[in-house]
N, C-alpha and C positions, 0 to 999 in steps of 0.2 A: 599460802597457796591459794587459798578459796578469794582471795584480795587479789591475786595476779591472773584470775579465771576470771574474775568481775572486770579488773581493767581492760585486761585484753576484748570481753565479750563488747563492753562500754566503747574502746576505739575500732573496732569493727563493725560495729554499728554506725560508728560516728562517720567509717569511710563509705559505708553503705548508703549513706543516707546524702554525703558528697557525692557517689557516683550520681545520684541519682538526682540530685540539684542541676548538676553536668547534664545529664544526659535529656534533662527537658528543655534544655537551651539548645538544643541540635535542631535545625531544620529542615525538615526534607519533603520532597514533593515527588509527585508521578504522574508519569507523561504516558497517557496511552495512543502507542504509536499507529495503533489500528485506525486510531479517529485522526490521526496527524496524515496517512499516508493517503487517509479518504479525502481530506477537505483542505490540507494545503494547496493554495495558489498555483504552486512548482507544480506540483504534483496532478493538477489538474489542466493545467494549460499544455503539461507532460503529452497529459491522453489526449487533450485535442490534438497535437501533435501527430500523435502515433494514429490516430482515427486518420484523418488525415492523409497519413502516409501509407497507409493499406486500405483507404477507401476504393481505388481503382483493382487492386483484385478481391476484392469482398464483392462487390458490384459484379466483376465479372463473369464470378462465381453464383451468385446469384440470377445470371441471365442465363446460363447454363444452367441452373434448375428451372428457369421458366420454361428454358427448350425442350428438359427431360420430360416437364410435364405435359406440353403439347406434344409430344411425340407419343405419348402414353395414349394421351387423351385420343389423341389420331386411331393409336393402335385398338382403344376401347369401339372404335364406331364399327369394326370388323370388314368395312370394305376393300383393306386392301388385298392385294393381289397375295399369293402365296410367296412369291420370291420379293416382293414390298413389302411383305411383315416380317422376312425373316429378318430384311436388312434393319429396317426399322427399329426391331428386338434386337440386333448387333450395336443400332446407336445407341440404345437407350444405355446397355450393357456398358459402354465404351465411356460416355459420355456420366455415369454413374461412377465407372471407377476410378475416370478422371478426378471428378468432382471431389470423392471422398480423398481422393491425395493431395488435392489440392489445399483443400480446407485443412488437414495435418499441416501442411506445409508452412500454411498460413499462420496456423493456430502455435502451433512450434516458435517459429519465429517471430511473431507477437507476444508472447510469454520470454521472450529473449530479450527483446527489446524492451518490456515492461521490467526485466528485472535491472537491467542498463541503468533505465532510466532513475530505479528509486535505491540503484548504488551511486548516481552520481549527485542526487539529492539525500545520501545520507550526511556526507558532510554540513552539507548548508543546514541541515536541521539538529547536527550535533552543535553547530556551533549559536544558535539559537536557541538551544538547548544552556547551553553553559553562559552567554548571555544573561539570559533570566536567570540563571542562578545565580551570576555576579551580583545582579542590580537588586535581587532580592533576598539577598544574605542566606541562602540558602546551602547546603553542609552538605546532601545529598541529593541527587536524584533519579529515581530509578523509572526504567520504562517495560511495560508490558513485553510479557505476560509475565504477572506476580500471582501469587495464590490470591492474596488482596491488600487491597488500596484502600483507606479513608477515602470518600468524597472531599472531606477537606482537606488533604493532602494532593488533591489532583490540579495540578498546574497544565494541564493541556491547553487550555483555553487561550493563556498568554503565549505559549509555544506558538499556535496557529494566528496569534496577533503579531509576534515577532516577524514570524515568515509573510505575512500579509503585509508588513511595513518593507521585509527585504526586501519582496516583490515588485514592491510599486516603486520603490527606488531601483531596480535593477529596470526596470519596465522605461523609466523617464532615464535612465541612464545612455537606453540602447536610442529612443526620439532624438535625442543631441546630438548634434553634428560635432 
């Protein structure tokens, strides 16, 4: 009995000691997506984009606050007439609560379209993603947010060189007639 407590403790050891042979040959990396979503090419040429395409009501939103302030300012010198200030105080009012719906409006719909935009570049970066992992024999890879990451386990860098290379070839792809 005390011969077949020794063996068995002996071959459980022996698999323990195989698991673990195994499991230092696993590879694995991680990708923090917070720094991928920041500095990707896509992703920034994204926001030029989106700048871009709500610069003319952000501007115009903004000359209606130059207006509300010189209407202000008008109404601080105190000469106008009695029925001039009231109206004046009716534009400011007006003109104020435009402003603020307009900027929701804006703001709303900007946050729409930013989140668009980085559902339609989650593919491109999954597959950039699994890319590097082919080319670099890698077994797993996880991305943010984890409790934690090794710094040497962090592959982000190559992630944001992959998509730097998609980039420039999707970029000379569109130059080509």
């Amino acid at each position: 009995m005390r011969y077949c407590v020794r063996t068995i403790s002996v071959f459980l050891l022996g698999l323990a000691f195989l698991a673990s042979a195994e499991a230092q040959q696993l590879r694995i990396g991680y990708v923090d997506m917070k720094q991928v979503l920041d500095n990707a090419p896509q992703v920034l040429a994204g926001r030029a984009r989106l700048d871009q395409e709500f610069r003319a009501r952000n501007d115009a939103i903004e000359m209606d606050e130059m207006r509300t302030a010189a209407l202000e300012a008008r109404l601080q010198q105190g000469d106008l007439s009695a029925e001039s200030r009231i109206q004046t105080e009716r534009d400011i009012r007006d003109l104020r609560r435009n402003i603020t719906r307009r900027k929701e409006d804006l703001r709303d719909e900007l946050s729409f379209r930013r989140t668009e935009e980085v559902q339609s570049l989650e593919a491109q970066i999954n597959v950039a993603v699994q890319e590097i992992a082919e080319r670099n024999g890698f077994d797993l890879i996880v991305s943010s947010p984890v409790v934690y990451a090794s710094p040497d386990l962090d592959i982000t860098d190559l992630i944001l060189e992959q998509l730097e290379v998609e980039y420039a070839a999707d970029q000379l792809e569109r130059e080509t007639p």
